[in-house]
NUBA-669433 format. One line per field, with one value per residue (C-alpha): x, y, z; residue in one letter; residue number from 1. Coordinates in pm, whole numbers. Layout:
# NUBA-669433
xx <- [X, ...]
yy <- [Y, ...]
zz <- [Z, ...]
res <- [A, ...]
n <- [NUM, ...]
//
This chain:
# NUBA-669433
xx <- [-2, -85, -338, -316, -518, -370, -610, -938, -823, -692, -906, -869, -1070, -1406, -1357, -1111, -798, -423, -230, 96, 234, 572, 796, 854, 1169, 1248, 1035, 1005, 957, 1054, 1167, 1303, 1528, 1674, 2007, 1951, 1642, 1416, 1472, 1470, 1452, 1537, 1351, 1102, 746, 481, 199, -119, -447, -721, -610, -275, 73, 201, 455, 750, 1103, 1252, 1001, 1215, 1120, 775, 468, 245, -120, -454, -373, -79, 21, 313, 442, 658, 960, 765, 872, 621, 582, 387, 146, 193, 113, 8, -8, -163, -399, -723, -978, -1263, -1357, -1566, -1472, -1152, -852, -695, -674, -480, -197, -142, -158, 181, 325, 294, 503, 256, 351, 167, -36, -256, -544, -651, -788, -1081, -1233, -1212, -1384, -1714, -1700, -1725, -1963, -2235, -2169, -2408, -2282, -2333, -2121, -1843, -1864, -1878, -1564, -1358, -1430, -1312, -1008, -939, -934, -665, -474, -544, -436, -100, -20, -166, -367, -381, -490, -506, -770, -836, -1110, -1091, -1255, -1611, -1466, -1840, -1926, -2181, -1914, -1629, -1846, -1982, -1587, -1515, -1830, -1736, -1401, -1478, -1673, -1333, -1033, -976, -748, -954, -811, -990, -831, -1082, -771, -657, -743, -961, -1300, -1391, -1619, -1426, -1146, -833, -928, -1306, -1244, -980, -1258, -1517, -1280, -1168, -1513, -1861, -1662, -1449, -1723, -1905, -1582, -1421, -1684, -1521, -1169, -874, -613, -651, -429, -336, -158, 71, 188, 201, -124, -332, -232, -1, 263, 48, -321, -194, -104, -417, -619, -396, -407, -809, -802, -553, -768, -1074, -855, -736, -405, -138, -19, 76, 162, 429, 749, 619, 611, 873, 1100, 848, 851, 586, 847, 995, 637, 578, 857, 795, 454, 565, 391, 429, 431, 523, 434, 607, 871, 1025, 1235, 1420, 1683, 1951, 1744, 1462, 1677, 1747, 1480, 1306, 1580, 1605, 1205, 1176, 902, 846, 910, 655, 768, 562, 752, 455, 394, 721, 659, 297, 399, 739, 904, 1286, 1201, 1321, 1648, 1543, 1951, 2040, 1747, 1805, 2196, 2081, 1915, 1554, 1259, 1145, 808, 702, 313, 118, -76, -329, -541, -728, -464, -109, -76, -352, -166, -249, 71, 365, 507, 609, 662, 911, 1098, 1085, 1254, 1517, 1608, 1512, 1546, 1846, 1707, 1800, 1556, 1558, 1526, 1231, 1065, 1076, 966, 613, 574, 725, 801, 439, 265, 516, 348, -8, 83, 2, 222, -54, 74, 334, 565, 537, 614, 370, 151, 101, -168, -129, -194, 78, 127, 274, 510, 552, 906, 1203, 1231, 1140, 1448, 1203, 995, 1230, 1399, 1096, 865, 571, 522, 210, 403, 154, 15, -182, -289, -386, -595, -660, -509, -748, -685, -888]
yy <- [2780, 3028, 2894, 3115, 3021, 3153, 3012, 2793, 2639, 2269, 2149, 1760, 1490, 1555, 1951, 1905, 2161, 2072, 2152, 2310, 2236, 2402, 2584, 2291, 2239, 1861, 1628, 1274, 1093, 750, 705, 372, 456, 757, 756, 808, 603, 827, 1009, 1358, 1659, 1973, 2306, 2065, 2080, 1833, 1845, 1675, 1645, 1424, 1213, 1136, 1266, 1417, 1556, 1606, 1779, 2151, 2424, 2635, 2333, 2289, 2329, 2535, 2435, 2577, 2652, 2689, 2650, 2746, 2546, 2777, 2576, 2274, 1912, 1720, 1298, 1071, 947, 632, 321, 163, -184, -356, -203, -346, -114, -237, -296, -193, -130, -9, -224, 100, -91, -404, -161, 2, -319, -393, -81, -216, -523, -789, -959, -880, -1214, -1309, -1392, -1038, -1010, -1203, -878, -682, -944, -936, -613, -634, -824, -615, -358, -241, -215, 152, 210, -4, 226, 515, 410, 322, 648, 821, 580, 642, 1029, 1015, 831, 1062, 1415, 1185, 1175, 794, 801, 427, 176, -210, -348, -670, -839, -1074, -907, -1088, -1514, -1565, -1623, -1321, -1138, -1178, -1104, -786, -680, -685, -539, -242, -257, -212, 82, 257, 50, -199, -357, -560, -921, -1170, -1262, -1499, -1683, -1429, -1652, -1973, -1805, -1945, -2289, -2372, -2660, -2535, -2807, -2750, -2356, -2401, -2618, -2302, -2064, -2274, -2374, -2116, -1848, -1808, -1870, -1544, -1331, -1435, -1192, -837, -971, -947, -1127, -1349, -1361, -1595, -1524, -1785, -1783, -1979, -1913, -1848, -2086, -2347, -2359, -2634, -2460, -2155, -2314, -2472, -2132, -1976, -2243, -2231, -1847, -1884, -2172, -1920, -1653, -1445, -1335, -1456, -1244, -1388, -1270, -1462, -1470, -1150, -1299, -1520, -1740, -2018, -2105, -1850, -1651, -1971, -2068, -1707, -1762, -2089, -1975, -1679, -1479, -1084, -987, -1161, -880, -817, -1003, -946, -1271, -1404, -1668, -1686, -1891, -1694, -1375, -1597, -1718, -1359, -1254, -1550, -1557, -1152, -1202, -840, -804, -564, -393, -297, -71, 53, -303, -296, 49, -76, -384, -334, -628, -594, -375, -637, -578, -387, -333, -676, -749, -472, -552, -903, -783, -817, -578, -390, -234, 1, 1, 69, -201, -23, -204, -196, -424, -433, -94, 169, 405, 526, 720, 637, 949, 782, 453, 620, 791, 485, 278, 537, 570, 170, -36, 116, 245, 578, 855, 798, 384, 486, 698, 479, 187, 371, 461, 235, -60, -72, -26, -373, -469, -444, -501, -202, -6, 260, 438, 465, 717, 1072, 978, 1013, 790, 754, 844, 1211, 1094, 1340, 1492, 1834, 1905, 2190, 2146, 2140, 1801, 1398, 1364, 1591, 1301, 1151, 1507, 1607, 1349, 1385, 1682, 1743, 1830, 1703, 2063, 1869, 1624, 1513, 1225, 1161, 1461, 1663, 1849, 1711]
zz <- [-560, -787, -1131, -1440, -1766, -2088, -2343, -2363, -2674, -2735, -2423, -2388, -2232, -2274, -2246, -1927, -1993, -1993, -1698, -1668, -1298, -1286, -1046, -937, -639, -726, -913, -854, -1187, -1090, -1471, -1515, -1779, -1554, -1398, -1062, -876, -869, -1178, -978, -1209, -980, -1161, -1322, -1444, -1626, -1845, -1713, -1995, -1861, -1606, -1762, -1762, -2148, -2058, -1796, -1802, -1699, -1641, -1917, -2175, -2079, -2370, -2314, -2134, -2097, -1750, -1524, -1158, -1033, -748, -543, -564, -407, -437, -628, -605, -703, -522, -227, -361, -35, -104, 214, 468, 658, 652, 648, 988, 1336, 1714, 1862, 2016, 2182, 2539, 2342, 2223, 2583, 2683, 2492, 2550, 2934, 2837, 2693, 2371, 2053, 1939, 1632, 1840, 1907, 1544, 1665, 1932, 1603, 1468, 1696, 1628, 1257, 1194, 1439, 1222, 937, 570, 607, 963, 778, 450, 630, 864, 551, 348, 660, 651, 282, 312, 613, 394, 48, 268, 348, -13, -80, -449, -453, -117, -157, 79, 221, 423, 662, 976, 906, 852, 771, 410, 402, 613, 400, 117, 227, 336, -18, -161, 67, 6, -343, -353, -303, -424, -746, -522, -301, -128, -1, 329, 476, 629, 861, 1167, 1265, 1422, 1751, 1717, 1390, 1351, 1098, 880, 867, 818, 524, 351, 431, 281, -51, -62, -42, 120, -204, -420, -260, -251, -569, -748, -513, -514, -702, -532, -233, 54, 374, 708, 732, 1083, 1417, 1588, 1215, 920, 853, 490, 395, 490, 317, 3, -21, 36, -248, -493, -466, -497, -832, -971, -942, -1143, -829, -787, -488, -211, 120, 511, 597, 879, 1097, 1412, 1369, 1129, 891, 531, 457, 242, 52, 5, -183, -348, -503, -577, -774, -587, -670, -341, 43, 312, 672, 637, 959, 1076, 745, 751, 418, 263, 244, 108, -175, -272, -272, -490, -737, -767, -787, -553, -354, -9, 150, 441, 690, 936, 1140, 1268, 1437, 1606, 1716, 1859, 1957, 1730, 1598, 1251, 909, 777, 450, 427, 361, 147, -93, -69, -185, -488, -310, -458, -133, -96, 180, 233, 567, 692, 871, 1070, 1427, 1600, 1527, 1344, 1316, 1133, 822, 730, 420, 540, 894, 723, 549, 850, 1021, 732, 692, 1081, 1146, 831, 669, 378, 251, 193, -191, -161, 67, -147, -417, -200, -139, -448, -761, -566, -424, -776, -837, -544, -703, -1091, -1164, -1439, -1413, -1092, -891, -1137, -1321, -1646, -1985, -2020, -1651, -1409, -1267, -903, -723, -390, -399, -68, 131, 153, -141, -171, -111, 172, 386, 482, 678, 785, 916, 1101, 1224, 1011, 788, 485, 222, 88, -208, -349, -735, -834, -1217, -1297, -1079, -713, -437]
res <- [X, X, X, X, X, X, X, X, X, X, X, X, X, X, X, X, X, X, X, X, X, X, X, X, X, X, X, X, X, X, X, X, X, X, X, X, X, X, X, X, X, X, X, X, X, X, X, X, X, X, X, X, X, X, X, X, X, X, X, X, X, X, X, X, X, X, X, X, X, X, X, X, X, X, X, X, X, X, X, X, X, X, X, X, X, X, X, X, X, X, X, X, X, X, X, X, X, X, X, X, X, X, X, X, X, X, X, X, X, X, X, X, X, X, X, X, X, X, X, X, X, X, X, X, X, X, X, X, X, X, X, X, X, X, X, X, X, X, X, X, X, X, X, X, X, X, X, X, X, X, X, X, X, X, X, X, X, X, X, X, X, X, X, X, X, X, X, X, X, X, X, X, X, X, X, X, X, X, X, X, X, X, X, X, X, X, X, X, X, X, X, X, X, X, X, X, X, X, X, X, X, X, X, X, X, X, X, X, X, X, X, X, X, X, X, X, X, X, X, X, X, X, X, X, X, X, X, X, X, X, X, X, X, X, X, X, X, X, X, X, X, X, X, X, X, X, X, X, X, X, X, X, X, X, X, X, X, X, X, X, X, X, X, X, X, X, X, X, X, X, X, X, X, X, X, X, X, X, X, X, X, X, X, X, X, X, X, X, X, X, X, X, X, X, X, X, X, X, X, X, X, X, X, X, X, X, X, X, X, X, X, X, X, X, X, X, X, X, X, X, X, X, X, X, X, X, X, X, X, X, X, X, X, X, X, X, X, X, X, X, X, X, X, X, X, X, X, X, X, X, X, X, X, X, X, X, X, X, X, X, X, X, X, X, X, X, X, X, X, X, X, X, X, X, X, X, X, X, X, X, X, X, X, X, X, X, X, X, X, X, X, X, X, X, X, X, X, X, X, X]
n <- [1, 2, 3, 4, 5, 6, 7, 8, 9, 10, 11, 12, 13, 14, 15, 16, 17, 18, 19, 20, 21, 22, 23, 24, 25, 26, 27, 28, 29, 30, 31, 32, 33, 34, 35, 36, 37, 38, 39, 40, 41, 42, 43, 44, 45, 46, 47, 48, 49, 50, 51, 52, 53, 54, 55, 56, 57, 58, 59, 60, 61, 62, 63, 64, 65, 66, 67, 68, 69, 70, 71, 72, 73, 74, 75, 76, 77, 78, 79, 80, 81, 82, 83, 84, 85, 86, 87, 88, 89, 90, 91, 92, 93, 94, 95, 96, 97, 98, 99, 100, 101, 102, 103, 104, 105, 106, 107, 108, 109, 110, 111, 112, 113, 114, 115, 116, 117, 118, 119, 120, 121, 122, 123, 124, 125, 126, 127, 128, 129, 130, 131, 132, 133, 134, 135, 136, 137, 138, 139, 140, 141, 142, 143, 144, 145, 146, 147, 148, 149, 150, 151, 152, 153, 154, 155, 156, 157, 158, 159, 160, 161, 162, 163, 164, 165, 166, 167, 168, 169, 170, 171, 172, 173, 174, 175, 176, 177, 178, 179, 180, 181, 182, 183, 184, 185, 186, 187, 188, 189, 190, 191, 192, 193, 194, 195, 196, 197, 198, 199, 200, 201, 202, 203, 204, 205, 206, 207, 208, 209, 210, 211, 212, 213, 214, 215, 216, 217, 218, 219, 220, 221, 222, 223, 224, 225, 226, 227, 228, 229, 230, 231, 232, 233, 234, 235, 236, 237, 238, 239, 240, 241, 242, 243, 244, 245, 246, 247, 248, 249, 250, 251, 252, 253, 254, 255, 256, 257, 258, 259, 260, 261, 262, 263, 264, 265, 266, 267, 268, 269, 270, 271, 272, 273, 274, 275, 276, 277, 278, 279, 280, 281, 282, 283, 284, 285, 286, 287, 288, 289, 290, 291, 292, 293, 294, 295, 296, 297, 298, 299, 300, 301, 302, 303, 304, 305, 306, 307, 308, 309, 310, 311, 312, 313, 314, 315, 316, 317, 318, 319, 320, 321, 322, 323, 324, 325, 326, 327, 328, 329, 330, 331, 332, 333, 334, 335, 336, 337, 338, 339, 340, 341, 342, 343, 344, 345, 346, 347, 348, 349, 350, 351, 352, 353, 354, 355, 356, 357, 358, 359, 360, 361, 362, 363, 364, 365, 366, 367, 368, 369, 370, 371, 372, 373, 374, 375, 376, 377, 378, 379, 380, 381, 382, 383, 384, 385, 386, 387, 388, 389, 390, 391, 392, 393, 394, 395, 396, 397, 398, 399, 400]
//
């Protein structure tokens, strides 16, 4: 990538210069008013000054800057919205997955070694652990990580989670009902959690979250847990039909909730109601290759009219990945999705996800966070996986 600068003058933002990135193979605009999905521009370039986008079209239209890179014929994207991943935890559950690859079934219950773990940590071992987590994920192209507790289910546990948590993400969930901790009846721990644990975590969080599933929480215990979180001005999200069919999704959907996530087992009647309530169904394909569950049928959902989401889910147990670029492969080869519905699924659909109309495209007025791939264009992340293609990445219009 070569970086020319033609003139100091007309610096912006505090004395940052404009940026010219152009030479550019295919870029990704995700303009909603554009024809085509993802609003490709082949030969493109954009304008970055400060951390925003100004402007974006053909390289032989582009303004000029204060300086200029010149992309090599690169593809340039924005950057993955991931919209769900557990980071912020302690220990290792390495011996749990070969365990399943030998032919045991994957369970809810193991959250509680990782657990244990967790909350022998110090604050510093867990910082330390996430900011390791969160730059695995920026050099795979990932600008923006939601992050949720629910390792600690202790008040000062959960708490801490999320003061962590925030230290590198606005998009922090409180997800103090991941599981019932040992010593604990579902009743008296829903009370704990809608009670002084939510009072302690409201102050890190932005949304709040629930796994509503056999062997964790029931439609009735998760609608309590949510309608607490709302009441103390957090917003919805929800884990719901990953291990099997439930009315977790219809619950989401009646809640008008912006997001369900996994997703996995869905009857008719929960296709509808994700489509008639325009709640977004996150899906989280690295589950399925972790644990060796049938992957959800993002064909019929986005056949339906459903808003699909792609986001990682990283966490100790059921998926330690931290990688939208396999997420992606695995949607296209597993899920039905096609490389550009993919794309825009880790992306657009997972700012939707978050609420956020600050991220998630390359159009002005938007955040530069973009990756820059060392290939021609977006269809290479499926093409090629497994394959380090990120070459760079941009965060508020800067490289890291």
């Amino acid at each position: 990538m070569a970086v020319t600068s033609p003139t100091d003058a007309g610096r912006t933002d505090a004395g940052r210069p404009s940026t010219l990135l152009t030479n550019i193979g295919e870029l990704v605009t995700n303009d909603p008013t554009a024809d085509d999905l993802l609003g490709a521009i082949a030969g493109g370039a954009l304008v970055i000054e400060g951390a925003r986008v100004v402007w974006v079209g053909a390289a032989g239209d582009a303004p000029a800057a204060d300086e200029v890179v010149d992309l090599g014929g690169r593809a340039v994207l924005p950057g993955f919205v991931d919209s769900h991943s557990h980071l912020v935890f302690a220990g290792d559950r390495a011996a749990e997955f070969a365990a399943r690859m030998a032919g045991e079934s994957y369970a809810a219950g193991g959250i509680r070694t990782t657990v244990a773990a967790t909350r022998a940590a110090t604050d510093e071992q867990l910082t330390s652990h996430v900011a390791r987590l969160v730059a695995e994920l920026r050099r795979q192209g990932t600008t923006t990580v939601e992050i949720k507790s629910g390792y600690g289910l202790t008040v000062k546990d959960e708490a801490r989670s999320l003061a962590v948590a925030r230290q590198f993400t606005e998009e922090t969930t409180f997800l103090g009902a991941h599981v019932v901790p040992d010593g604990a009846t579902p009743e008296e721990y829903v009370a704990l959690v809608t009670g002084p644990m939510l009072d302690a975590a409201a102050p890190y969080a932005r949304w709040i979250d629930a796994f509503c599933e056999r062997g964790a929480f029931d439609v009735d215990q998760a609608r309590a847990v949510l309608e607490a979180g709302v009441a103390r001005g957090l917003r919805g999200r929800l884990h719901a039909n990953q291990l099997g069919p439930g009315p977790g999704v219809r619950l989401a959907a009646e809640l008008g909730l912006t997001a369900v996530d996994h997703c996995t087992y869905l009857e008719g009647a929960d296709v509808d109601a994700l489509r008639d309530s325009g709640t977004i169904a996150t899906l989280l394909p690295g589950v399925e290759f972790s644990t060796r569950q049938p992957y959800p049928d993002a064909r019929r959902l986005l056949d339906a009219g459903v808003r699909v989401a792609l986001a990682s889910d990283c966490n100790p147990g059921s998926c330690f990945t931290s990688s939208l670029p396999l997420c992606i492969a695995l949607a296209v080869r597993e899920m039905g999705m096609t490389p550009d519905e993919a794309v825009h699924a880790a992306t657009a659909m997972g700012a939707a996800a978050l609420d956020r109309d600050d991220v998630g495209a390359l159009v002005p007025g938007r955040r530069a966070d973009l990756m820059v791939l060392d290939a021609p264009s977006h269809v290479h992340l499926a093409y090629r996986p497994g394959v380090p293609l990120v070459a760079g990445v941009w965060v508020d219009g800067r490289p890291l």
